[in-house]
C-alpha positions as CSV (number, residue, x, y, z in Angstrom):
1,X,5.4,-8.7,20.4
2,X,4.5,-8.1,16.8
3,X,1.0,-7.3,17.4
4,X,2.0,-4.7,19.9
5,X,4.6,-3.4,17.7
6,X,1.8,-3.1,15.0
7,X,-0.8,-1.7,17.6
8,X,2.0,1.0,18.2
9,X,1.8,2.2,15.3
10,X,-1.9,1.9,14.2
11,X,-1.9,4.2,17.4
12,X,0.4,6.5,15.8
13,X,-0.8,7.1,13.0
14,X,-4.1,7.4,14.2
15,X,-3.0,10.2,16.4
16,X,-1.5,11.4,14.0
17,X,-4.4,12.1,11.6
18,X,-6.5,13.0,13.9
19,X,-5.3,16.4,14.7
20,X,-3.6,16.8,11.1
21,X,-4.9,17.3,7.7
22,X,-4.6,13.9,5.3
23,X,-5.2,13.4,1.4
24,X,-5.3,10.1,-0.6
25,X,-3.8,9.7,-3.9
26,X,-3.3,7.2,-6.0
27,X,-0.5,6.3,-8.7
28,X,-1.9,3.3,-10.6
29,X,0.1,0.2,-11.3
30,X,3.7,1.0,-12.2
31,X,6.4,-0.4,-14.2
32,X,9.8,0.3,-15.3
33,X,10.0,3.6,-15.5
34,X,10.7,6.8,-13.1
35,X,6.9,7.7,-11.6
36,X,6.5,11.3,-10.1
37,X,4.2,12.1,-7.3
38,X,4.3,15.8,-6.3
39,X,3.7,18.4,-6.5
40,X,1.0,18.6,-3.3
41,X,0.3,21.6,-1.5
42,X,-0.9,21.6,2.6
43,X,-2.0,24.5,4.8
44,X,-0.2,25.3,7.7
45,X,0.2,22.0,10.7
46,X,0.7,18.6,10.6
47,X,-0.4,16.6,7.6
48,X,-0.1,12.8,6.6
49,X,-0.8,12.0,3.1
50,X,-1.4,8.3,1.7
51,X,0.0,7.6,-1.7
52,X,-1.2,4.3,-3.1
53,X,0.5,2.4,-6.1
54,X,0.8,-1.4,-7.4
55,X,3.8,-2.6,-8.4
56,X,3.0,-5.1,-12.1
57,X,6.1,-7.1,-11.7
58,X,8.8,-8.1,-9.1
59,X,11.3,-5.0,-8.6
60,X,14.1,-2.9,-7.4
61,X,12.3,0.7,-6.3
62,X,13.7,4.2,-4.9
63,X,11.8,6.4,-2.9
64,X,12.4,9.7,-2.7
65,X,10.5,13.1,-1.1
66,X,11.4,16.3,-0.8
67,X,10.2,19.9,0.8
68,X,9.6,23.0,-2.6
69,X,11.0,25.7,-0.2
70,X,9.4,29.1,-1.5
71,X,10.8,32.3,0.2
72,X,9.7,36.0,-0.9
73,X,11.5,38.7,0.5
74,X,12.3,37.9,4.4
75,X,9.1,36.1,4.7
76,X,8.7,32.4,4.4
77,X,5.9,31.6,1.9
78,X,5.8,27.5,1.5
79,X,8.0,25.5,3.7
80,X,8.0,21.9,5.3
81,X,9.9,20.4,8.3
82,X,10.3,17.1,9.6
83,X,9.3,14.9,6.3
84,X,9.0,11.6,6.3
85,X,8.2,8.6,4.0
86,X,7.3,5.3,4.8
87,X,6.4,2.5,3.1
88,X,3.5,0.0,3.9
89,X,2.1,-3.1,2.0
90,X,-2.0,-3.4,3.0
91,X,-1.4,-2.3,6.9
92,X,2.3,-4.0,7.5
93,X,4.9,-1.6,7.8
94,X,7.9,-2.5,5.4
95,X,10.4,-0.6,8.2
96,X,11.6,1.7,5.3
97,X,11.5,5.0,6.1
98,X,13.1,8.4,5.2
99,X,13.2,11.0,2.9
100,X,15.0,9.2,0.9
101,X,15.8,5.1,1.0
102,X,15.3,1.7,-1.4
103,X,13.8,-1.5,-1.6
104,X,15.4,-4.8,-3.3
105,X,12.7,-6.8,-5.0
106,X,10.0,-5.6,-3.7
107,X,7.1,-8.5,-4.8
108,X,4.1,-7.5,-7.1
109,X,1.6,-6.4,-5.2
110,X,-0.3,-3.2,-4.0
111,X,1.2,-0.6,-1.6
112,X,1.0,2.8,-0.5
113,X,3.0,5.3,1.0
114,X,2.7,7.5,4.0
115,X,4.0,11.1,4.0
116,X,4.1,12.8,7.1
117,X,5.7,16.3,7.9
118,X,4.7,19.5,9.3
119,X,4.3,22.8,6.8
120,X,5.5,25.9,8.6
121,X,5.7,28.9,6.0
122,X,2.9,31.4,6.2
123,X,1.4,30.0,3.2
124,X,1.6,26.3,4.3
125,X,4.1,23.9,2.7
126,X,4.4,21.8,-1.0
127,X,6.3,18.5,-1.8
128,X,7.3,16.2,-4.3
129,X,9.0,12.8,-5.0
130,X,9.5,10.5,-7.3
131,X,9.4,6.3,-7.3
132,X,11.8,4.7,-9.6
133,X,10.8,1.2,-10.5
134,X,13.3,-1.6,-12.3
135,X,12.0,-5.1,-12.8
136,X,14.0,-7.8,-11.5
137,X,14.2,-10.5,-14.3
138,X,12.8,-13.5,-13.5
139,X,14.5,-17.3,-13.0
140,X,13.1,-18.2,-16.5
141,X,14.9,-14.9,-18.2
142,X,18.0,-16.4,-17.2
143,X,17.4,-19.5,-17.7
144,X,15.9,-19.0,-21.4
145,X,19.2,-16.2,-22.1
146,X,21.7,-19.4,-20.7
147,X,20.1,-22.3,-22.9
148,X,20.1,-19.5,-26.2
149,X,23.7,-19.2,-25.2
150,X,24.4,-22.8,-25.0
151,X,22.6,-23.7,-28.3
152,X,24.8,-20.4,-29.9
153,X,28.1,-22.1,-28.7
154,X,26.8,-25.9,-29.9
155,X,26.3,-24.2,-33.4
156,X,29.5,-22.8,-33.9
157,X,31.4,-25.5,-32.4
158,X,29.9,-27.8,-35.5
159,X,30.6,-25.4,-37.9
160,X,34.5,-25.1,-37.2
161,X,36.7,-27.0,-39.8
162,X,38.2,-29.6,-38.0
């Protein structure tokens, strides 16, 4: 069953990029901080862009795309429809998807994002987004903050007059 699910969608995206335009870009590793990708401009059709990153430590991450609607007078200029983002790790699909969604510790590691959508105005379409990445503290951060904690509390227990 899993290799047919991920045949399915090898087979979809492959049909989808072969009748649609498709760029490649890559973020670098990220960290804690809010990371912008956008803004990307696409003729007119179908289009699937990859957008690669590597996450340096264990984290909580948003996702988040979004169409730049452009309209001059009664005529359309730069629009998009049907935008999608979905994020893979290698060639497994994470089963996150939207225009908008998050991911609880999401483990170090290289991943990329699709982005799908179809640009309608006369002049083709632009998007952007953003990736918001939190580290999640590790065992040994809690561990080290509880025994600091502990040794605090020992020290001012000996120092009170009895």
């Amino acid at each position: 069953m899993k290799l047919v699910k991920q045949l399915l969608i090898g087979a979809t995206i492959l049909l989808a990029a072969s009748n649609a335009q498709a760029a490649t870009y890559n973020l670098g590793t990220l960290t804690d901080s809010y990371n912008e990708f956008g803004s990307y401009s696409v003729a007119k059709g179908s289009f699937s862009d990859t957008i690669n990153f590597s996450l340096a430590n264990t984290s909580d991450t948003d996702f988040g795309v979004g169409s730049i609607f452009v309209k001059v007078g009664n005529i359309v200029r730069r629009d998009i429809t049907g935008l999608t983002l979905s994020l893979f790790q290698g060639t497994t699909d994470l089963g996150l998807s939207g225009t908008d969604f998050s991911a609880t510790a999401l483990a170090a590691g290289d991943y990329h994002l699709l982005v799908t959508g179809n640009a309608t105005g006369s002049q083709g379409g632009t998007y952007g987004g953003g990736i918001n990445v939190s580290p999640v503290p590790e065992a040994n951060t809690f561990a080290m903050m509880l025994a600091g904690l502990g040794l605090m509390g020992f020290v001012a227990r000996r120092r009170r007059p009895l």
